[in-house]
C-alpha positions in Angstrom: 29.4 68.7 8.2 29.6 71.2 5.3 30.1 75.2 6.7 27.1 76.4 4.9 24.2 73.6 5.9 22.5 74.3 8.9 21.5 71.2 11.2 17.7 72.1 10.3 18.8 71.6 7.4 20.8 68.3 7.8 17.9 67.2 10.8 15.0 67.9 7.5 17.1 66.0 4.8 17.2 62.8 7.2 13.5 63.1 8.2 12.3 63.0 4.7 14.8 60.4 3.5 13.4 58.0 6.4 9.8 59.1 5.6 10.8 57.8 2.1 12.4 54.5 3.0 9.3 54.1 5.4 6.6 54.4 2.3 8.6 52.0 0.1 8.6 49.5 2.9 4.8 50.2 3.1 3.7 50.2 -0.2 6.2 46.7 -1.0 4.4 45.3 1.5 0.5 46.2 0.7 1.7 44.9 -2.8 2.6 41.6 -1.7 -0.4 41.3 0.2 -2.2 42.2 -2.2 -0.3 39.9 -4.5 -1.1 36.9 -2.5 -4.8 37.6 -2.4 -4.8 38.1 -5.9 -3.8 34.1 -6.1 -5.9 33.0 -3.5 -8.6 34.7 -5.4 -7.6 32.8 -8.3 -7.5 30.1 -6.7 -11.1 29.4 -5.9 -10.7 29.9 -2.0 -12.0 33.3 -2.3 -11.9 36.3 0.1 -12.9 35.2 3.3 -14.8 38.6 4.1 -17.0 38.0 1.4 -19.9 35.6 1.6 -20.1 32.7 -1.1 -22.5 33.5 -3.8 -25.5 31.8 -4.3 -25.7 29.5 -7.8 -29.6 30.2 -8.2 -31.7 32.8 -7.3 -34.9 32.6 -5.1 -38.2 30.8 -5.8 -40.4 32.2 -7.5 -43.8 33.3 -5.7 -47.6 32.8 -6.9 -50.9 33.6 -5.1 -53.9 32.8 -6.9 -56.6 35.5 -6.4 -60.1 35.4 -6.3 -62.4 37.5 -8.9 -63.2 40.2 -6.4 -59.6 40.8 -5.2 -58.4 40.6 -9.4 -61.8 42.9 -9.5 -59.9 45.3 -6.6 -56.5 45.1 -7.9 -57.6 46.1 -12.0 -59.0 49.5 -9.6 -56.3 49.8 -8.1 -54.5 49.7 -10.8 -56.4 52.3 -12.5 -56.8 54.5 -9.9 -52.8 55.1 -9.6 -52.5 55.0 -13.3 -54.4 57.6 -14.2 -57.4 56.2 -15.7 -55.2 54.8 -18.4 
């Protein structure tokens, strides 16, 4: 041990050099990971968190209305536009 390094020093060089090596481990690792679900993705088996999307949307909805309710919606209708 060199005359002029303290051991905070020595006991601070070695903390961050294994705080290093510990994030390269961790980010080789999420990579990976995220390599492999890249490819599943690919794939066609998809995430399996996410639900499977539907082709084709809905139905579509109709009601038929009377005269009197077309009568109270055209009010309606101009009541909350303004008059316009």
């Amino acid at each position: 041990m060199p005359e002029h390094v303290s051991v905070y020093q020595l006991l601070g060089m070695t903390l961050l050099v294994l705080v290093a090596v510990a994030w390269v481990i961790g980010l080789a690792v999420m990579l990976r990971r995220s390599r492999h679900e890249a490819a599943l993705w690919r794939s066609g088996h998809g995430l399996p968190a996410l639900p499977h999307q539907r082709q084709t949307g809905p139905g579509r909805e109709s009601v038929e209305l009377t005269p009197a309710e077309e009568d109270a919606f055209a009010g309606l209708v101009r009541q909350l536009g303004g008059g316009r």
